[in-house]
C-alpha positions in Angstrom: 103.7 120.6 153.9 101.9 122.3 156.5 103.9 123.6 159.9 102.6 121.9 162.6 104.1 120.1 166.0 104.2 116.5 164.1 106.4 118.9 161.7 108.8 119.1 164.5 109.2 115.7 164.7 109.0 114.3 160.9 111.1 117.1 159.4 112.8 119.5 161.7 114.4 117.0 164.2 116.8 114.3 163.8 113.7 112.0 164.6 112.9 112.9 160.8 115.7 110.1 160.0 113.3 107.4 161.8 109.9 108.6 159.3 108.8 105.4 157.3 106.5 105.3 154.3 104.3 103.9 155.6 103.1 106.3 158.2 102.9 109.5 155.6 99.3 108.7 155.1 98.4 109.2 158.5 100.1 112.7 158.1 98.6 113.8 155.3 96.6 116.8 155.4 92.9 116.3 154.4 92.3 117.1 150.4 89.7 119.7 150.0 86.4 118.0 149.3 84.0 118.5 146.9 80.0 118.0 146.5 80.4 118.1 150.2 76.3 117.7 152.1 74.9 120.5 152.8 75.5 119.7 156.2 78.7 119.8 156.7 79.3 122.5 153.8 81.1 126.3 154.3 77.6 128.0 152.6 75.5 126.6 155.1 76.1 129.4 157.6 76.0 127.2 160.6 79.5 126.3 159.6 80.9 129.9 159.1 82.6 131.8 161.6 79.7 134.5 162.4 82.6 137.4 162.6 86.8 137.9 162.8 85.9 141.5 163.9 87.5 142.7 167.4 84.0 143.5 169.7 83.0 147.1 169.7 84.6 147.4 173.4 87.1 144.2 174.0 87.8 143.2 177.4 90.7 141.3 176.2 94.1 142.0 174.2 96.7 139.6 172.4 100.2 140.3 173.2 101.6 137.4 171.7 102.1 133.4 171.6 104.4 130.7 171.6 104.9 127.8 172.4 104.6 127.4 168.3 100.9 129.0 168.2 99.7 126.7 171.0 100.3 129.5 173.8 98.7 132.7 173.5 99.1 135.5 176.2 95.7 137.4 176.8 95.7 140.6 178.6 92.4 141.4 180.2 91.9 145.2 180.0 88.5 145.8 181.3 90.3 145.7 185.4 93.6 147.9 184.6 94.3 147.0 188.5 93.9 143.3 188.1 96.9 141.7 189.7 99.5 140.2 187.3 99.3 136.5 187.2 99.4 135.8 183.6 96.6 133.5 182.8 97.7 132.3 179.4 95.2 131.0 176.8 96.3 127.4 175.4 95.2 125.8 172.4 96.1 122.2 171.8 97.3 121.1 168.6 94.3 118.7 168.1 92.1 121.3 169.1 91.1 122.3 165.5 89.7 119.4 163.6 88.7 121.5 160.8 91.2 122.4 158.2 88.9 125.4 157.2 88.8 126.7 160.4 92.2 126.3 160.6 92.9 128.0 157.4 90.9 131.0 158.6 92.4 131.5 161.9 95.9 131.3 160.3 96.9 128.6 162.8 100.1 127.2 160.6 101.4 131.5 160.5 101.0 131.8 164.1 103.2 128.7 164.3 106.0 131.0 163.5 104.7 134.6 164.4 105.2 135.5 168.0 105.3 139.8 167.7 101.9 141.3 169.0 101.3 143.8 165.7 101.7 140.7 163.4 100.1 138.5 165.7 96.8 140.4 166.1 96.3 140.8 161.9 95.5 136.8 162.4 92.0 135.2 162.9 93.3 133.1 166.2 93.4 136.7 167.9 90.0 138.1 167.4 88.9 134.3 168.0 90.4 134.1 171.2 89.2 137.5 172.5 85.7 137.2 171.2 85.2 133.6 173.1 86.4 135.4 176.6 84.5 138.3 175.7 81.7 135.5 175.5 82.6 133.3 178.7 82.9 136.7 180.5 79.8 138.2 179.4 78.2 135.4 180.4 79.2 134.4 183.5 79.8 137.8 185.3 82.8 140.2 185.1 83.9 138.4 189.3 84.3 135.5 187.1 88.0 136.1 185.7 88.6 138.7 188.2 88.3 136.1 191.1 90.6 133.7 189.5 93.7 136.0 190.5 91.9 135.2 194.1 91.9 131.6 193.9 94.6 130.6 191.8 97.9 130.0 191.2 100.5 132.3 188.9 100.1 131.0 185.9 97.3 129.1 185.9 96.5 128.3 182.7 93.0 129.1 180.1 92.2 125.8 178.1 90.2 125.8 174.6 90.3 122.0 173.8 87.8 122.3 170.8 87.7 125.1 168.5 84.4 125.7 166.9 82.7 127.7 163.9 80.4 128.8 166.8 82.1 130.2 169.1 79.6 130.0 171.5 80.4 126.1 171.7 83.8 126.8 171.9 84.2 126.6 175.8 87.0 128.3 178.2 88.2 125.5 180.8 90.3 126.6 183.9 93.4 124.8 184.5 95.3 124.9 188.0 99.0 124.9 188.1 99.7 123.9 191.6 102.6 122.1 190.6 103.9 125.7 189.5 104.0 127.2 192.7 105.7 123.8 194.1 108.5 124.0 191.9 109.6 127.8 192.9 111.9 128.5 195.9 110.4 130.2 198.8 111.9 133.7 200.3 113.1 131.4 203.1 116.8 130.6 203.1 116.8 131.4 199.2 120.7 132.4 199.7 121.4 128.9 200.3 119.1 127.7 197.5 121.3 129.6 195.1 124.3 129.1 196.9 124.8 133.1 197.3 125.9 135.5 199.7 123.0 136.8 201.6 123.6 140.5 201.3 123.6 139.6 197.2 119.9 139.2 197.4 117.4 141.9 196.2 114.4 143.7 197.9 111.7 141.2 198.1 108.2 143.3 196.9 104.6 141.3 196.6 103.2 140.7 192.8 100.0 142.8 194.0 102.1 146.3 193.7 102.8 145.3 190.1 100.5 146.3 187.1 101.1 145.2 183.7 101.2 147.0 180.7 102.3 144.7 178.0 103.6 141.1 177.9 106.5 141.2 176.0 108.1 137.4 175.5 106.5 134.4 177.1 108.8 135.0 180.2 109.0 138.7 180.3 106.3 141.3 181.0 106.7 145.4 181.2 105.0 146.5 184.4 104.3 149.3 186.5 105.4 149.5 189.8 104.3 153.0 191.4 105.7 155.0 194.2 109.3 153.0 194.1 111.0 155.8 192.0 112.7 156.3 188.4 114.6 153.5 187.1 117.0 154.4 185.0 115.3 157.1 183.1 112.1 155.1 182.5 109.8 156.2 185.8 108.6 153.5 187.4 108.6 151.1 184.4 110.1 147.4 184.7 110.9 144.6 182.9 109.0 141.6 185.1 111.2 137.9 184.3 109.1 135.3 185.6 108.4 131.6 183.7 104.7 129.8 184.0 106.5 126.7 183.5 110.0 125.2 183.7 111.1 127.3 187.1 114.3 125.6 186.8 115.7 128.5 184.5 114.3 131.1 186.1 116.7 130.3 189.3 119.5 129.6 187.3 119.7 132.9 185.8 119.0 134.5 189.3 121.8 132.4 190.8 124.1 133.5 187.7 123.2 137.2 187.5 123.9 137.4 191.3 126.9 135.4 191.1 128.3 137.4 188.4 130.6 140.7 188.5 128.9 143.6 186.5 129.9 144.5 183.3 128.5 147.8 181.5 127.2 145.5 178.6 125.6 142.7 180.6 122.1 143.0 182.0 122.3 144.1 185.7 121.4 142.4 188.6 118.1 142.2 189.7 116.8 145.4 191.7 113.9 143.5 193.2 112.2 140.2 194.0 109.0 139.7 193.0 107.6 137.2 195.7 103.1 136.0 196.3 102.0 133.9 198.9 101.4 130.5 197.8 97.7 129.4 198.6 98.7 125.6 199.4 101.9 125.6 202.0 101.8 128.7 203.0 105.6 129.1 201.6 106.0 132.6 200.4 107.8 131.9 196.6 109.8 133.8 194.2 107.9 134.4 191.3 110.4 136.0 189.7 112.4 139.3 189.4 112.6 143.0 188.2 115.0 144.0 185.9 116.0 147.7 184.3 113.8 148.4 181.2 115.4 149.2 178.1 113.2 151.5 175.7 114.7 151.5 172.7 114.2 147.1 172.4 116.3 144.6 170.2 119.2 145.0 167.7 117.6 142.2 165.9 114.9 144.6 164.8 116.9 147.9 164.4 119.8 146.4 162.5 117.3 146.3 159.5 115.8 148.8 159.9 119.2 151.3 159.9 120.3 149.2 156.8 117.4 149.7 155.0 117.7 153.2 155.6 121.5 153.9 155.0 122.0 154.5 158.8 124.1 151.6 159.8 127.6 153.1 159.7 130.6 151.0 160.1 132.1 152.4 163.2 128.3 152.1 165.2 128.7 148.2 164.1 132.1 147.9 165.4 131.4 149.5 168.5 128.1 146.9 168.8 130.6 144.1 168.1 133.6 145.1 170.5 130.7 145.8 173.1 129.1 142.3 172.7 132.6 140.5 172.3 133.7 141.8 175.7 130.1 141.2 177.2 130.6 137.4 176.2 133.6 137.2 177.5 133.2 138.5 180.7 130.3 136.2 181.2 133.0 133.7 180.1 136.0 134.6 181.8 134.3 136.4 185.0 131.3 134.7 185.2 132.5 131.3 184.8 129.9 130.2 183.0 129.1 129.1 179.0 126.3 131.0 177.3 124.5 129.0 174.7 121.9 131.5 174.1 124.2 133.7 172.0 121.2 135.4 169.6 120.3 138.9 168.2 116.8 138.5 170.2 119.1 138.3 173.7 121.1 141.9 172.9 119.0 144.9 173.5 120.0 148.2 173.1 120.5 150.8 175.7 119.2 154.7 176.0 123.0 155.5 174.9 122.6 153.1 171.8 124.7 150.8 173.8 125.1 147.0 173.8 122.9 144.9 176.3 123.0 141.6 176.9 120.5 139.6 178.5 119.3 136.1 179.4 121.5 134.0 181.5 119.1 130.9 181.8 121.4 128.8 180.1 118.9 126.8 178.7 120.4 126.9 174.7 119.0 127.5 171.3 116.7 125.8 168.8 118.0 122.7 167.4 120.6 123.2 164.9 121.2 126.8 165.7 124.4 126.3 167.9 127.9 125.3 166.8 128.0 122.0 164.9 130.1 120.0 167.8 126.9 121.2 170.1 124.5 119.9 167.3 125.6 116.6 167.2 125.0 116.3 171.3 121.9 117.4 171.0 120.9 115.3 168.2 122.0 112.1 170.0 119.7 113.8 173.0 116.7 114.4 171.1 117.4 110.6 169.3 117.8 109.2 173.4 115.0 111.0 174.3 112.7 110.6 172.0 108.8 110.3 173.7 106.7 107.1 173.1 103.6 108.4 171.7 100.5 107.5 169.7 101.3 110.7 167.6 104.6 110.5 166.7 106.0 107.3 165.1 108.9 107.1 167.4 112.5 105.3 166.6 113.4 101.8 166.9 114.6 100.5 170.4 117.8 99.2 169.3 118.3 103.1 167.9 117.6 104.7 171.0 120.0 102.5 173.0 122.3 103.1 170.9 122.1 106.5 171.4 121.4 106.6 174.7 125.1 104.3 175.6 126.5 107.5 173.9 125.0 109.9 175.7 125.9 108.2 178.8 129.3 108.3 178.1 129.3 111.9 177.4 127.3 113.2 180.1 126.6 110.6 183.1 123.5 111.0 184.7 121.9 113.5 182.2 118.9 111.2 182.1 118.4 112.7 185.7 119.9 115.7 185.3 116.7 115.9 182.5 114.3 114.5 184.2 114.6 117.4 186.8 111.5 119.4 187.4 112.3 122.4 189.9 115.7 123.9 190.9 115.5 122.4 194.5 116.1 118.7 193.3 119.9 117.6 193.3 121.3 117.9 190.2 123.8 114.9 189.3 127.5 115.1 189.5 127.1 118.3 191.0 126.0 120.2 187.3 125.7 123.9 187.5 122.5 124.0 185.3 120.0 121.8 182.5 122.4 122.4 179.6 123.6 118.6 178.6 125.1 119.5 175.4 127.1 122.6 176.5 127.9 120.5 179.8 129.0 117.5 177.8 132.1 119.9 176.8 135.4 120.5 178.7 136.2 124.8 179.3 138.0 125.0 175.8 135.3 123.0 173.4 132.8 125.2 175.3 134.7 128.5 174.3 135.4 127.4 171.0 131.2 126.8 170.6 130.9 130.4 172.0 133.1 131.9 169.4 131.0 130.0 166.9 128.1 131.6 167.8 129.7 134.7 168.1 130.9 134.8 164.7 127.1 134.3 163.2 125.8 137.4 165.6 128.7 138.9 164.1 128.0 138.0 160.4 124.7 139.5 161.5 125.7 142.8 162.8 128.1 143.7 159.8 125.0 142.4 157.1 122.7 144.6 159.2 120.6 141.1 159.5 117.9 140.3 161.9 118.8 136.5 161.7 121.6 134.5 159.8 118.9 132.6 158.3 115.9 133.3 155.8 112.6 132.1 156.3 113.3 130.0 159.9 111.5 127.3 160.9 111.0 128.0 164.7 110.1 131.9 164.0 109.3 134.7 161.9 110.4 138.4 162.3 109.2 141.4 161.5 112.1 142.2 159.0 113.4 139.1 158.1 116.9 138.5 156.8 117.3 139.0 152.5 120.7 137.1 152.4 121.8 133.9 154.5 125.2 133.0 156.4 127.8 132.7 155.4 127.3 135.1 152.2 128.8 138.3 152.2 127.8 141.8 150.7 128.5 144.5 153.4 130.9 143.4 155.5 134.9 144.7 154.9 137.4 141.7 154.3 139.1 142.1 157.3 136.4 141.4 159.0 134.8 138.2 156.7 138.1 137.0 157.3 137.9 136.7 161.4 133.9 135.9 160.8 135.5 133.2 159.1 137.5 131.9 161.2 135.5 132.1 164.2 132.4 129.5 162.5 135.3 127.0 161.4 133.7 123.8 161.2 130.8 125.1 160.0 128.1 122.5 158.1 125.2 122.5 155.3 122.5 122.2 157.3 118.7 121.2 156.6 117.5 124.3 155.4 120.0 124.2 152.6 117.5 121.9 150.8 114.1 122.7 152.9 112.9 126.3 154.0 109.5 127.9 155.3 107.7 129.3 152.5 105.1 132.0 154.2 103.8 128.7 156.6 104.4 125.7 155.0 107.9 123.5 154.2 108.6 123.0 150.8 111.8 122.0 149.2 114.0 125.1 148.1 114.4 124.7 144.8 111.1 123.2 143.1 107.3 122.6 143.9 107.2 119.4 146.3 104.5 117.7 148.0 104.6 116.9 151.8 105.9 113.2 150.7 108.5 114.9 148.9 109.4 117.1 151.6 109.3 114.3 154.4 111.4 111.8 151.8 114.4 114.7 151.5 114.4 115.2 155.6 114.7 111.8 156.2 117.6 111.4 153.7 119.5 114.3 154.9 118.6 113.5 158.8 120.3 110.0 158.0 123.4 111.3 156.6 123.9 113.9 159.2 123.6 110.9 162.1 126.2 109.1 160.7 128.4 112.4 160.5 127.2 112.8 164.1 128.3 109.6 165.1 131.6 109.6 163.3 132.4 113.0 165.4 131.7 112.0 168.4 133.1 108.7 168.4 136.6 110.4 167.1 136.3 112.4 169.7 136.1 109.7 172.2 138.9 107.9 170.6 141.1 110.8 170.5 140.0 112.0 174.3 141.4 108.3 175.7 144.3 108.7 174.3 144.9 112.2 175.0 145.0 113.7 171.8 142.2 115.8 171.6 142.4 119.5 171.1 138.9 120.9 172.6 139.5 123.8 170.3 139.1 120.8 167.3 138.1 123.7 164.9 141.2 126.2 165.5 138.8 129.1 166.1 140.5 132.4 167.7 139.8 132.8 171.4 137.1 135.3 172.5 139.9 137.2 173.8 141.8 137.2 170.4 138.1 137.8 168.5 137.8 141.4 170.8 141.6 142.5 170.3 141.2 142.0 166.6 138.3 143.9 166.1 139.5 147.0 168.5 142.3 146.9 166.5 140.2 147.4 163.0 138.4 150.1 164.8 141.5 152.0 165.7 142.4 151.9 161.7 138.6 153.4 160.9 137.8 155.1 163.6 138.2 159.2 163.0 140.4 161.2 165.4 137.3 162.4 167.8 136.1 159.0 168.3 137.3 157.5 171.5 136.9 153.7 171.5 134.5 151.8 173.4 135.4 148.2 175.1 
């Protein structure tokens, strides 16, 4: 089965449990025809893609995509002083009615490949530059370079028809006003946040910035001369700014300003990064500058030093004591859950030192997080499922259902999701967007924490880029050779606590379907999409029920006082960090002074 969005919804998310038969047809992908007219043949040339070369001198550059290959981030590199304001290319899903053309511009891999090197070996790159190479050509160089003039940050690039010529496929520009209404302005932005006013950085203008590369869909490495070194890096800075969904980006502001530092937590901002909004007149915050760490992500060099016999026991320990007291600062200091517990969100410092970033709050991909934070967001997803023509969506009587539970985990989170922009009150007085993590008391969210701690963990003593082959949501450039929970590197003191800590732990979906290269097929024989759809929807439907058991226990045993948020028995974080100093004093040699 090919990966898709209406993959998403049929196999990937509980909705999968809804699927009937009788809709499979319409999801079928087209069967490769034969004695085809000449007309609408691949030999007649007008149907061939005249090249998948790069132009002799691009004007353009791929850094990435997301947004599961619908969002592609195009640098242009013929103005090296063009301000930054991240005009992303967007593709729709029905943009591509051909499944040749589709084939050839590897549309189902760049579903799951988001890395620059990887990402600009596909056709979609050399597609995308070559039709702005085209629409700039031939409408003047001032065209693009007046957009930054006249429109706002993150405006967006629109191809709503791809074409074997790409001449016919046409560029459309796409406004997003609504953008720049939903960030906070510079004015009383302490009280936005709710933060002491000497707490708030320097405010600088996006016109001193100049970007270099765009890293992650929110995060861009920029240049800002004449302010100094940072850090041992010049004048090189890690830009954090979202073209959509603001919400986040001022509830990791709030939170990193809030917070006490920690050695192993990202610091606070160093600057603001503010433009003046064209409608209004409001100067906003774009977003903010942040230390740049050089040497990138442990989920890429944990391979990488495996592979290579450089990943030495006391190095992983000292990573896991570093990120176990990082998490439980943010726990303990910062007052606050973190959902986003992931090798992508710990970097590494210039001492080879534990980082950890991203305070958004905003959670992982479904099924990623402990199972008592699954079930929540199943019976979201289920509650919130959109009415569409493309998605066959679940019966009313279903979602009610659902929806009375949510409601009585979380009041108000139908509002609380609704929210667009940080400004609008947030019901019952909620910190952030989070409804699953905020549908738990302190202890269940602690409990979740250590959960996901324990998989990062797993990771870091495996030497793993992810605890799970072949994921859905996204490819890496060294992906994992073993899954969670098996063990082949780690001592048995220490699969003992990772034990412990992911108590509670269930099978989960890909345990009977996995990504092969970029389609779904079942794991342990040849299957057709039906096939493939059929075993979702069976294992969706037994997992709701589960779900529904849980959390109705838990209800039960709530009223009547009986419930133990710590329903697993999983050690504290505290308890998770004193156990593995204490493994490192028994390996550690003489010399090495510990690390907390």
């Amino acid at each position: 089965m090919e990966l898709s969005s209406a993959a998403i919804h049929d196999v990937i998310h509980p909705t999968a449990a809804f699927n009937q038969n009788s809709a499979l047809a319409r999801r079928r992908a087209p069967a490769p025809s034969k004695g085809v007219p000449w007309e609408d043949s691949q030999q007649n040339p007008k149907n061939r893609l005249d090249s998948l070369d790069l132009p002799r001198a691009p004007l353009f550059r791929i850094d990435g995509c997301t947004g599961l290959g619908t969002q592609y981030y195009a640098v242009p590199i013929f103005r090296p002083d063009m301000p930054l304001m991240r005009f992303d290319v967007f593709i729709p899903g029905e943009a591509v009615a051909s499944p040749d053309l589709r084939e050839l511009l590897g549309l189902d891999t760049a579903f799951h490949t988001k890395d620059a090197p990887r990402l600009r070996r596909l056709g979609i790159s050399t597609y995308i530059v070559r039709v702005l190479q085209a629409w700039v050509t031939e409408n003047g160089y001032g065209t693009y370079s007046s957009l930054s003039e006249t429109l706002p940050f993150g405006s967006r690039i629109i191809l709503e028809s791809l074409h074997f010529d790409i001449r016919k496929t046409k560029p459309s520009v796409v406004p997003t006003y609504y953008v720049e209404r939903q960030l906070l302005g510079t004015a009383r932005l302490d009280e936005s946040l709710g933060v002491a006013p000497e707490l708030l950085p320097k405010a600088i203008d996006i016109s001193r910035l100049t970007i270099l590369r765009i890293l992650y869909d929110s995060v861009c490495l920029v240049r800002m001369p004449g302010h100094g070194a940072n850090h041992g890096t010049g004048n090189l800075w890690i830009f954090k700014a979202l073209t959509s969904s603001t919400k986040y980006l001022f509830v990791e502001l709030r939170n990193l300003l809030q917070m006490e530092p920690h050695p192993n937590v990202i610091s606070r901002p160093d600057y603001l990064v503010t433009k003046r909004c064209l409608f209004g007149g409001k100067t906003a915050v774009l977003g903010f500058l942040l230390p740049f760490h050089e040497p990138g992500s442990v989920r890429d060099a944990l391979p990488l030093l495996r592979i290579h016999g450089r990943l030495s026991l006391e190095q992983q320990l000292r990573w896991a004591i570093q990120l176990t007291s990082a998490v439980l600062h943010v726990h303990e200091r910062g007052r606050m859950f973190y959902p986003d517990l992931r090798l992508d969100n710990i970097l590494l410092s210039a001492a080879r030192d534990i980082v950890l970033i991203d305070l958004e709050q905003r959670g992982v991909w479904c099924e990623f997080s402990a199972p008592e934070v699954n079930a929540i967001d199943y019976v979201r997803i289920l509650a919130g499922d959109e009415v569409d023509e493309a998605n066959l969506t679940i019966p009313e009587e279903a979602r009610k259902r659902f929806t009375a539970i949510l409601d009585r985990l979380l009041p108000g989170w139908d509002v609380l999701q609704a929210c667009e922009d940080y400004s609008s009150p947030r019901p019952h007085g909620y910190s952030n967007y989070n409804i699953p993590w905020l549908a738990l008391d302190e202890t269940e969210q602690e409990a979740a924490t250590v959960y996901m701690l324990g998989r990062v963990l797993w990771c870091i003593f495996e030497g793993q880029s992810a605890p799970q082959e072949a994921a859905v949501w996204q490819s890496y450039r060294y992906e994992p050779d073993i899954e969670f929970p098996v063990f082949r590197l780690t001592p048995e003191t220490l699969m003992s606590l990772i034990d412990r800590c992911t108590k509670g732990r269930r099978g989960t979906l890909s345990d009977l379907i996995v990504r092969q290269g970029s389609r779904l097929v079942l794991r342990d024989r040849e299957s057709t999409s039906e096939e493939v759809l059929g075993v979702a929807r069976g294992w969706w439907e037994a997992e709701i029920r589960a779900t529904e058991a849980f959390l109705s226990e838990r209800e039960e045993l709530k009223a009547s006082g009986q419930w133990d948020g710590n329903h697993f028995g999983r050690p504290k974080l505290a308890e998770v960090l004193a156990e593995l100093k204490k493994f490192y004093e028994v390996i550690a040699s003489p010399t090495v002074t510990e690390e907390s």
